[in-house]
C-alpha positions in Angstrom: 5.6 0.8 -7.9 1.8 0.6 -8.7 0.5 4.2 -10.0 -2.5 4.8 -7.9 -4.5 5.1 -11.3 -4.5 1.0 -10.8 -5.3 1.2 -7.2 -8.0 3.4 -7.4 -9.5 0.9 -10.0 -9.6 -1.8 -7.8 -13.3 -3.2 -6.5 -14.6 -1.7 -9.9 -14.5 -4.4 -12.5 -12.6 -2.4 -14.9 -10.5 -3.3 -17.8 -7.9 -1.3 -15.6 -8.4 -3.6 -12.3 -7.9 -6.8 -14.1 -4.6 -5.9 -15.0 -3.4 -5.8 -11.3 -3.2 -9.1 -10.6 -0.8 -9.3 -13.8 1.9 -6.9 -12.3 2.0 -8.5 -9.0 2.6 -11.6 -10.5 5.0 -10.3 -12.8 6.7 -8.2 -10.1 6.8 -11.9 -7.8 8.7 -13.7 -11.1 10.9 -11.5 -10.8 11.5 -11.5 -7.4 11.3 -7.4 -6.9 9.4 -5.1 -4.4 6.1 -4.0 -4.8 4.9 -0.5 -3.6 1.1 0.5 -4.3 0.5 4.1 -4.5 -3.2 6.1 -3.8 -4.6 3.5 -1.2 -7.4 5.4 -0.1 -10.0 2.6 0.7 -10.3 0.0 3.7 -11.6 -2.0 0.5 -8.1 -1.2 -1.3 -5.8 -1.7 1.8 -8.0 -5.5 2.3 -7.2 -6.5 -1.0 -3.9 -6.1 -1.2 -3.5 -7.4 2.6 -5.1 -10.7 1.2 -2.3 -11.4 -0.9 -0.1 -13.7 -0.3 2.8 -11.4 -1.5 4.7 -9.0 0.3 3.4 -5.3 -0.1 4.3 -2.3 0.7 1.6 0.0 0.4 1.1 4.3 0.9 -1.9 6.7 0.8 -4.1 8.6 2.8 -5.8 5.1 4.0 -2.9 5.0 6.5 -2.2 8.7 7.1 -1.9 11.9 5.6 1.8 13.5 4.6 4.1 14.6 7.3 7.4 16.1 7.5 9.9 13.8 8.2 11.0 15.1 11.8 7.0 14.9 12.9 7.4 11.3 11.8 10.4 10.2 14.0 8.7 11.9 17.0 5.9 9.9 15.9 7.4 6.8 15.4 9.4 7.6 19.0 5.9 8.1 20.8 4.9 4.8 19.6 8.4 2.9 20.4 7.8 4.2 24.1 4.6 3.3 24.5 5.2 0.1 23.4 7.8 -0.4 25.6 5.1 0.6 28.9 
């Protein structure tokens, strides 16, 4: 997992950023998942989306908490209108 004191670092030019790319390539050596926390930013969400890794990512950028039974309803609402 990537604390979201990295992610909110990225598009700065920190000392802190540049150390990124260093875990994901570490993380891809080893062949384990990688989970980003505190994506907040469109500019966040595109860097990691331009990757060419496999990233799982969470934050308010995609949606605020919710309970899990709100989620499968969700999630259901979606499958059924997909299915329309």
């Amino acid at each position: 997992k990537i604390d979201r004191a990295f992610t909110d670092a990225i598009g700065t030019g920190s000392l802190t950023a540049a150390i990124v790319p260093q875990i994901l390539a570490m993380a891809q050596a080893l062949d384990v998942a990688v989970v980003v926390e505190g994506v907040e930013r469109q500019d966040q969400s595109d860097y990691f989306a331009s990757l060419d890794q496999d990233i799982l990512a969470q934050g308010w950028h995609f949606g605020e908490p919710v309970p899990a039974q709100e989620l499968f309803a969700l999630l259901e609402s979606k499958k059924a209108q997909l299915q329309d």
